[in-house]
C-alpha positions as a printed Julia matrix, in Angstrom:
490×3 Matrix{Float64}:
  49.42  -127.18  -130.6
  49.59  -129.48  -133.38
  48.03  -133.29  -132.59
  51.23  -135.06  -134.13
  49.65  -138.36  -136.72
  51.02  -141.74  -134.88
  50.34  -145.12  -136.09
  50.16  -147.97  -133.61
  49.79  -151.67  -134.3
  49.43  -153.37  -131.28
  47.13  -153.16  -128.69
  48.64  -153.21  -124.86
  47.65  -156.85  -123.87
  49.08  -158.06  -126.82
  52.51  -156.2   -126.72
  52.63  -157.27  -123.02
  52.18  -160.77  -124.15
  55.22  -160.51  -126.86
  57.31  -159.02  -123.72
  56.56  -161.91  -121.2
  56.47  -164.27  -123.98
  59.82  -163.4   -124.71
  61.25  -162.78  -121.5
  60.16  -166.42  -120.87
  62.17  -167.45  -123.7
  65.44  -165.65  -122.53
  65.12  -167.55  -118.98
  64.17  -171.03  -120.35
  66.11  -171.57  -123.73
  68.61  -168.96  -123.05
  70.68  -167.5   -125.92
  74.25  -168.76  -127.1
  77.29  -166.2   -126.52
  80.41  -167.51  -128.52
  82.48  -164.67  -126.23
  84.26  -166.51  -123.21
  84.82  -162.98  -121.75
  81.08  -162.32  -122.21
  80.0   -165.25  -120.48
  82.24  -164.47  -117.78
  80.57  -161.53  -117.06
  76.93  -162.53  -117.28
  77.75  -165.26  -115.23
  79.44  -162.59  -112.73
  75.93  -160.69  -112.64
  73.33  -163.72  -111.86
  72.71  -165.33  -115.17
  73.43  -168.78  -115.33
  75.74  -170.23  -117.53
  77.25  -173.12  -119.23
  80.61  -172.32  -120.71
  81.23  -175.7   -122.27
  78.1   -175.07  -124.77
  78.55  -171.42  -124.39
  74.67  -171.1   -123.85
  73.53  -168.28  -121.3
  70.13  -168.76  -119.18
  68.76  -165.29  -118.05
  67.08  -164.27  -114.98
  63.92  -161.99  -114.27
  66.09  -159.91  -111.72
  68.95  -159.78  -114.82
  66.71  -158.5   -117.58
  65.03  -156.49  -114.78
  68.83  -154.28  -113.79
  69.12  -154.11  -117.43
  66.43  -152.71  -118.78
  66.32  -150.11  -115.51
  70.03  -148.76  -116.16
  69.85  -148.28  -119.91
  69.18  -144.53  -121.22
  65.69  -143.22  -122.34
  67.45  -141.25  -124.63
  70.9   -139.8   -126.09
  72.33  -137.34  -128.41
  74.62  -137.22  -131.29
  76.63  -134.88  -132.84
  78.81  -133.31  -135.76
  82.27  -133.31  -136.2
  82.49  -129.83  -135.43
  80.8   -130.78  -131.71
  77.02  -129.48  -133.31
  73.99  -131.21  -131.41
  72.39  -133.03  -134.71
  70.21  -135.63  -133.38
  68.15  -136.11  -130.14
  67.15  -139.38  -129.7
  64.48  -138.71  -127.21
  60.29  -139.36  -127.39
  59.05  -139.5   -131.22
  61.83  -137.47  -132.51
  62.62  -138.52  -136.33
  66.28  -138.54  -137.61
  67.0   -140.78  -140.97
  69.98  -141.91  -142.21
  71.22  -143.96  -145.36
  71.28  -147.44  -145.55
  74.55  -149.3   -144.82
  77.14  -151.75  -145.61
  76.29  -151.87  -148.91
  78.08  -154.15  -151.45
  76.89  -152.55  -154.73
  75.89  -149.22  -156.54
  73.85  -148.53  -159.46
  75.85  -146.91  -162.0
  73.83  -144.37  -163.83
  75.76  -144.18  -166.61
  75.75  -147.78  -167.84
  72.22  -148.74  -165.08
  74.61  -151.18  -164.06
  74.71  -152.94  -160.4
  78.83  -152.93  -159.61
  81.62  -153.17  -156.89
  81.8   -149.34  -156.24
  85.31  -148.01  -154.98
  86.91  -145.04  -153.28
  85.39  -142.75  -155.98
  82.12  -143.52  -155.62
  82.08  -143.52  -151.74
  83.81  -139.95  -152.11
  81.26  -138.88  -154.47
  78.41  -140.25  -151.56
  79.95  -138.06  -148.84
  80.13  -135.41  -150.89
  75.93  -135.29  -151.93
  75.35  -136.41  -148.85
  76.71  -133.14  -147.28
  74.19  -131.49  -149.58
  71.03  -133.55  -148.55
  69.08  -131.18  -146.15
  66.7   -134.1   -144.77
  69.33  -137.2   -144.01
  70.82  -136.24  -140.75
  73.25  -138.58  -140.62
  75.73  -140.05  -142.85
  76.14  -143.78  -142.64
  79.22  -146.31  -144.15
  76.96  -146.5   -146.8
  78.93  -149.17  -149.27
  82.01  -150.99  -149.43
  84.82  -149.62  -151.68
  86.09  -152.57  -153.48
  89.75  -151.23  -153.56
  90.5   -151.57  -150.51
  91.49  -155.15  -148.69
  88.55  -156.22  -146.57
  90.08  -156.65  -143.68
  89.99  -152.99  -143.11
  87.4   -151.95  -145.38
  85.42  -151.1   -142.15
  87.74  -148.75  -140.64
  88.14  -147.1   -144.09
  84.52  -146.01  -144.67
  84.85  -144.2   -141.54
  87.8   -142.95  -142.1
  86.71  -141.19  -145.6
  83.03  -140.54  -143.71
  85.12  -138.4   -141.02
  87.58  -136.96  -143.63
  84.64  -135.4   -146.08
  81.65  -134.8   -144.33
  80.59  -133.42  -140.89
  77.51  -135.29  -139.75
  77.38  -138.08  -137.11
  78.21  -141.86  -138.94
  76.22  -144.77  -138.5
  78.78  -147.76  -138.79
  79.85  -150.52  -137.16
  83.0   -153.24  -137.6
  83.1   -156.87  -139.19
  86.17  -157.88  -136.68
  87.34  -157.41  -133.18
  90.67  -155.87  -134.86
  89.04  -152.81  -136.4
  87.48  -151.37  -133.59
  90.4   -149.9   -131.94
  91.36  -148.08  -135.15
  87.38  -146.98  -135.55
  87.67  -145.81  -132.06
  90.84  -143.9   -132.34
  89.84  -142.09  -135.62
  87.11  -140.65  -132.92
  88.94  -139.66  -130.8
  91.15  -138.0   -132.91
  87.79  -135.6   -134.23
  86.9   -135.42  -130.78
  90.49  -134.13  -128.86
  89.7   -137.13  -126.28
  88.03  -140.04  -124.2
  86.25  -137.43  -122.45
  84.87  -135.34  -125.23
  84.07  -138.09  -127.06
  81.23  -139.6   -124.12
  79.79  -135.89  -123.64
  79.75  -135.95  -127.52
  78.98  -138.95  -129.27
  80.12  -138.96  -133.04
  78.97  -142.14  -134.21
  76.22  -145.18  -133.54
  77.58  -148.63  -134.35
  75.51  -151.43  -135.32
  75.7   -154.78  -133.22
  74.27  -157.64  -135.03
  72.86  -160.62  -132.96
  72.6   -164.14  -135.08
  68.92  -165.63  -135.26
  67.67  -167.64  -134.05
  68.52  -166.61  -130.4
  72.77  -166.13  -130.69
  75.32  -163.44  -130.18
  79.11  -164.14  -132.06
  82.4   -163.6   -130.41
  82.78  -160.16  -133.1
  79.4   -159.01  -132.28
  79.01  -159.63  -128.52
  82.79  -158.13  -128.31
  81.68  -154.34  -130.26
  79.21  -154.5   -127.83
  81.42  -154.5   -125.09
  84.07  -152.31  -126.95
  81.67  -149.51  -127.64
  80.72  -149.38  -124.42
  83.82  -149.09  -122.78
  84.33  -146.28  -125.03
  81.28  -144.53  -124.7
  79.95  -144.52  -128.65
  76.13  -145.66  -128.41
  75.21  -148.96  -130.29
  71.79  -150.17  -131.84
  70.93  -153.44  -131.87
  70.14  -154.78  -135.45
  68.19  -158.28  -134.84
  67.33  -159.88  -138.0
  64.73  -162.11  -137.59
  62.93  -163.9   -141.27
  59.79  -164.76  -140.75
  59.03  -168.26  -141.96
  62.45  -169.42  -142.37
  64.5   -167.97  -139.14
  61.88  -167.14  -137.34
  58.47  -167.9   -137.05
  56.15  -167.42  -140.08
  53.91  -165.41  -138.15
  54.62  -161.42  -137.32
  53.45  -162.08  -133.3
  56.17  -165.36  -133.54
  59.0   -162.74  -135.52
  58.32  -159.96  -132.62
  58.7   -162.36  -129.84
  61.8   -163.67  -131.36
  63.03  -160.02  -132.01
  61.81  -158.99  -128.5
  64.59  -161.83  -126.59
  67.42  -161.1   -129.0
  67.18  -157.05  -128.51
  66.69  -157.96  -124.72
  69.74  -159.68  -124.78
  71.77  -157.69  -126.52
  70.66  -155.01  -123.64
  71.51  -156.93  -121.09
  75.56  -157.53  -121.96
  75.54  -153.79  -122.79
  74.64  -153.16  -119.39
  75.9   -155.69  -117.2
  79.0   -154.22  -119.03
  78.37  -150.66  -118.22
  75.24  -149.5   -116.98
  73.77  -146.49  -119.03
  75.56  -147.47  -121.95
  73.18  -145.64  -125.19
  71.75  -147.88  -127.46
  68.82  -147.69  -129.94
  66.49  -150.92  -129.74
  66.59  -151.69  -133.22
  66.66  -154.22  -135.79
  66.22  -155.34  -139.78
  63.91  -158.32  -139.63
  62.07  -159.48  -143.05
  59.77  -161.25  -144.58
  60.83  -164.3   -146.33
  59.39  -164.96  -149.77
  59.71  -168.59  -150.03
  58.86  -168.04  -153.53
  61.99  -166.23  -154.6
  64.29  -167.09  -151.47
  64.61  -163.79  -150.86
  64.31  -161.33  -147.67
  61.96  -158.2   -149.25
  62.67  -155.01  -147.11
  59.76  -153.27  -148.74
  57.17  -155.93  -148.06
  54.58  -154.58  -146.26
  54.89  -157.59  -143.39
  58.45  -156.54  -142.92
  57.03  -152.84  -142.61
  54.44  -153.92  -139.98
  57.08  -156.08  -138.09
  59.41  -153.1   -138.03
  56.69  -150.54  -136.84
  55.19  -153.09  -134.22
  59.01  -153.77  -132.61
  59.2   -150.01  -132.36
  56.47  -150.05  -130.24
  57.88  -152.65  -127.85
  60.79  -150.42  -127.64
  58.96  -147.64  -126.9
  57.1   -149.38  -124.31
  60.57  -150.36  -122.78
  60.98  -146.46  -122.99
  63.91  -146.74  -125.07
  65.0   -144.69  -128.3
  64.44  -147.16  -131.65
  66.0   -147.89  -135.06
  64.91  -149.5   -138.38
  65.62  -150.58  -141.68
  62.68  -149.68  -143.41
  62.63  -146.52  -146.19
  64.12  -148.43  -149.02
  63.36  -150.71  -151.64
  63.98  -154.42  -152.96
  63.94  -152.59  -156.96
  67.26  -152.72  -158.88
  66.65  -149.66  -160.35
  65.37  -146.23  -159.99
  61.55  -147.26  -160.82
  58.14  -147.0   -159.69
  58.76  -149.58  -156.96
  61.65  -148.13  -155.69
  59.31  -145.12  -154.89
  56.65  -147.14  -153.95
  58.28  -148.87  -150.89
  60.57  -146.3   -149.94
  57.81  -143.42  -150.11
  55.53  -146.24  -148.09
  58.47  -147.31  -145.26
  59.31  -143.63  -144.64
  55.76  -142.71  -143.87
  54.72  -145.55  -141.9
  58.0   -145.19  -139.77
  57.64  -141.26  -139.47
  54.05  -142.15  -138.29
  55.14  -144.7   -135.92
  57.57  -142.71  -133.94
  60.92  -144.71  -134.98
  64.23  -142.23  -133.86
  66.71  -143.22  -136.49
  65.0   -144.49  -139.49
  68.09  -146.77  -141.96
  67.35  -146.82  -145.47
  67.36  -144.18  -147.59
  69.59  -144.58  -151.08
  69.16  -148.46  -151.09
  67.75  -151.29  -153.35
  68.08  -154.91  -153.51
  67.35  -156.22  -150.51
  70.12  -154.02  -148.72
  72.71  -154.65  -150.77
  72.93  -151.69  -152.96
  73.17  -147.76  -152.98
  71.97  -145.31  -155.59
  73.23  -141.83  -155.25
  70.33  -141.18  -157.98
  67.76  -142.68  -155.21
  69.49  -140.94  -152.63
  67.96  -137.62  -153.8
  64.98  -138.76  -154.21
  64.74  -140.38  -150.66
  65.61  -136.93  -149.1
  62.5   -135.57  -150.65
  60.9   -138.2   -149.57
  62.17  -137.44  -145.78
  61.36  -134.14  -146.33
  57.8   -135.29  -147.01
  56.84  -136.97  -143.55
  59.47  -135.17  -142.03
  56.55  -132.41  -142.6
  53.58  -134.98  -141.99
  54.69  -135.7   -138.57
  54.42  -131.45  -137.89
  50.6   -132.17  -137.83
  47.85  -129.51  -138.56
  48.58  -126.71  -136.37
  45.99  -123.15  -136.81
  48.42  -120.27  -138.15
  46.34  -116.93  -137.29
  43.13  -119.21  -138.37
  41.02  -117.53  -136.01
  38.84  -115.62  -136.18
  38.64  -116.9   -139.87
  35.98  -114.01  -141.09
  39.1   -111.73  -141.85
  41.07  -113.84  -144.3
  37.8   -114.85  -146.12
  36.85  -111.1   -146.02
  40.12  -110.28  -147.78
  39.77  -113.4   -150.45
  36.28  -112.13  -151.59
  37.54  -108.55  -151.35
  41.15  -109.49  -153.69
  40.0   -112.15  -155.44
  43.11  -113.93  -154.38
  45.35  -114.16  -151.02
  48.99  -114.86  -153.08
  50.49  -111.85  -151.44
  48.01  -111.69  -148.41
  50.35  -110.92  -145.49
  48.84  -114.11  -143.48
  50.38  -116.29  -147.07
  53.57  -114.62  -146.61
  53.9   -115.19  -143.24
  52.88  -119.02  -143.08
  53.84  -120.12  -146.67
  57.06  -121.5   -145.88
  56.4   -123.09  -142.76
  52.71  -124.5   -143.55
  53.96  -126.11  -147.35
  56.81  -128.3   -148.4
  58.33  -127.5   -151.16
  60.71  -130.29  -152.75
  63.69  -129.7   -155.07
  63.98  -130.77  -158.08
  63.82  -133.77  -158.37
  59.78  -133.74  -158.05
  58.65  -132.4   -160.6
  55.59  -130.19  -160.16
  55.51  -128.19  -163.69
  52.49  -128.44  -165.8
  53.36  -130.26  -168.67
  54.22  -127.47  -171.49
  56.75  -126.05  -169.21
  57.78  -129.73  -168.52
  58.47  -129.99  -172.34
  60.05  -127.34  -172.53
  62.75  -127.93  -169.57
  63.34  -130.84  -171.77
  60.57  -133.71  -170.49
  62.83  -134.65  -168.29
  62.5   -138.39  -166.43
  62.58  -138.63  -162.73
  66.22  -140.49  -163.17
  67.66  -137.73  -165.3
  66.15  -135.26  -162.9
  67.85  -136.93  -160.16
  71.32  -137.34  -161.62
  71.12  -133.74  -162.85
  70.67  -132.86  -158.48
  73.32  -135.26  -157.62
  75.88  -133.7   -160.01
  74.67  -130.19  -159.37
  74.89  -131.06  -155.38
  78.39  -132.51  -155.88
  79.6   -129.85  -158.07
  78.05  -127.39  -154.62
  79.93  -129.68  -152.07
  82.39  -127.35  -149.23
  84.89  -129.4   -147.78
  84.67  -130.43  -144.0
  85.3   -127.65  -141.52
  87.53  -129.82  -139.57
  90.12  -128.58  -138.48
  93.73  -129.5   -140.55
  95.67  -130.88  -137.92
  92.86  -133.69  -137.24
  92.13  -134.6   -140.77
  95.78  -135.51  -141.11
  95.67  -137.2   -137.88
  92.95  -139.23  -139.33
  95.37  -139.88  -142.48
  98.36  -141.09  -140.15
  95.74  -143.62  -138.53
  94.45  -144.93  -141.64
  97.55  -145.07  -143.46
  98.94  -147.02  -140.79
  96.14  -149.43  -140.59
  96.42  -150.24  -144.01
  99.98  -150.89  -143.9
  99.47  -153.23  -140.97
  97.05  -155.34  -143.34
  99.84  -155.4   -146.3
  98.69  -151.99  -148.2
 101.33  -149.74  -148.85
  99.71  -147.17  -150.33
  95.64  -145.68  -150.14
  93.44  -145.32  -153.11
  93.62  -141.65  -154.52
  91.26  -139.92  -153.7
  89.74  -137.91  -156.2
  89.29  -134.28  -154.42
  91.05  -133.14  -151.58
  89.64  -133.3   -148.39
């Protein structure tokens, strides 16, 4: 058996230290929960609470029935009902970054509001990207009114692709919409808990503070059965403490929190302890996802989750860059590996720049080789018919060569990665003369040929036009009339 590579940052009387430290802070300072229903209901299971300042003190015994009913692990799947992600032990699954408010035109190299076009376009290369299991509401289409913009990535997610969505809501109002459009893949309530389609992300405010919206999907998804992760965002040195120990205890009370209304709400309610903390460069004002502190906090909380014995989440393949450069690799290439090494389940990222605020489907590509990459790193060194070695060498000596040795053709494919081609791996007259190509020209070359490749969603026709009915409808309830064209037919 293979000895899979794992990274670990902190030692066990530290971590234990971040845990009690932060426990201690949950039962002393308390968090604040703008949610009177919330409140209500830690207050009905032991915690003690003042609803006039809306703050919540926790209780050993509280964090204690929390942490003992959530899940070790959970599954998601397609919308055809296919098992594509178990979120159990060191298992790696990544997924595209999310929530976007930009992409990077290739054309003009231009950051801009991207529309229903472009997110089509997404869910279409995304279909093609071996590597990404997931899809995720990667951007927000500009075309659409915002007060349903949420509801509509999904919608277009679930209309053109088939893997599992990582999304999540910006209102209370969306939800039921987001939760029908489920349902309507699914066939039902039931189907839809022994199935989960989707993970939603549930935001917690630092420092130490849950909002009505937030602490409300919480409650929603649970009631419904769609797992959440919890997406604390700590900045070290401005809302947080400048030190990574400080950021993890921080992170540490506001994930434990966020655990404990899942659960006092329904016990074994999935989640993934998550979270997108940063750095902050007080040079810049700015919250670098690729720094390596952010990288280290990341891999360290993933640890304390672990410890908890709980599947995790991050933010951490992708890249502060604006374009499609050498730091955009550099991050990315340095965020995947370190979270592939670490054990993190569902790794958010991939396709992004500027601090989380853009998507490249240009970068996209490349990211999936980049998956690919640890994705085979994390396989270990395993011996394939190694021994007795004396036979192979035998035949090498005997040949000259072993490039159609039975033992090569039998472990090539399996022992090497091979990436597509957007790596290029020619020597450099054949490189000339496939044109001396750049990596961003290779990479929009895959995305159109990918695109150009793309088989519309298996689903079957009576639910896609359900999902049409429930869209349409929620855009006319918001003053819309009429959807976007869409540029291909689903």
């Amino acid at each position: 058996m293979a000895l899979r590579p794992q990274l670990r940052l902190l030692g066990d009387e530290l971590l234990a230290r971040i845990v009690s430290e932060a426990r201690d802070l949950l039962c002393r300072l308390g968090t604040q929960v703008q949610n009177p229903r919330v409140l209500k209901l830690l207050a009905d299971h032991g915690a003690k609470v003042d609803f006039e300042k809306n703050q919540v003190l926790y209780t050993p015994a509280l964090l204690d029935r929390a942490l003992a009913s959530v899940p070790h692990s959970f599954k998601l799947f397609d919308v055809l009902g296919n098992e594509t992600h178990d979120f159990s032990g060191h298992k790696v699954h990544f997924t595209p970054g999310s929530a976007a408010l930009h992409v990077l035109d290739y054309q003009t190299q231009q950051i801009r509001k991207p529309d229903t076009a472009d997110y089509v376009r997404y869910t279409q290369l995304l279909s093609g990207l071996s590597h990404i299991a997931s899809q995720s509401t990667a951007f927000i289409p500009a075309d659409v009114a915002d007060r349903f913009s949420d509801s509509y990535r999904l919608f277009l997610s679930l209309l053109y692709g088939e893997k599992p969505v990582v999304t999540g809501t910006f209102t209370i109002e969306s939800f039921r919409v987001m939760r029908d459009m489920q349902l309507a893949v699914r066939g039902g309530e039931k189907e839809l808990r022994e199935k989960p389609l989707t993970v939603f992300s549930c935001c917690p405010t630092s420092p130490l503070k849950w909002s009505e919206i937030t602490s409300q999907n919480v409650i929603d998804c649970g009631a419904a059965g769609i797992p959440v992760e919890f997406i604390s965002m700590p900045l070290s040195g401005f809302m947080a403490p400048v030190t990574l120990v400080g950021t993890l205890v921080q992170h540490t009370a506001e994930t434990l929190s966020g655990i404990v209304i899942s659960q006092v709400n329904r016990p074994g309610a999935p989640v993934l302890y998550g979270g997108s903390p940063a750095a902050f460069d007080m040079r810049y004002e700015t919250t670098p996802m690729g720094a390596v502190e952010t990288q280290m906090v990341d891999c360290a909380y993933n640890e304390i989750g672990k410890h908890f014995g709980l599947p995790t989440q991050a933010y951490i393949s992708l890249s502060d860059a604006k374009l499609l450069d050498a730091q955009a690799g550099l991050e990315t290439a340095m965020g995947a590996t370190l979270a592939a090494l670490s054990g993190i389940n569902s790794i958010s990222g991939p396709g992004m720049l500027d601090f989380e605020s853009c998507q490249s489907l240009e970068k996209l590509v490349l990211d999936n080789e980049i998956c690919g990459m640890t994705l085979r790193l994390v396989q270990g060194i395993e011996p394939r018919e190694d021994f007795p070695a004396l036979p192979i060498f035998e035949e090498l000596l005997r040949d000259g060569h072993l490039l159609i040795s039975p033992h090569t053709r039998r472990h090539l494919k399996k022992e090497h990665y091979f990436p597509g081609r957007v790596i290029d791996r020619a020597n450099l007259s054949r490189w000339r003369e496939e044109g001396s190509l750049t990596l961003g020209q290779r990479a929009h070359q895959e995305v159109e040929r990918l695109i150009g490749a793309y088989v519309p969603s298996r689903l079957a026709g009576e639910r896609k036009k359900e999902l049409c009915r429930l869209m349409e409808a929620e855009a006319r309830r918001w003053g819309m009339e009429k959807l976007p064209v869409r540029p291909v037919t689903a």
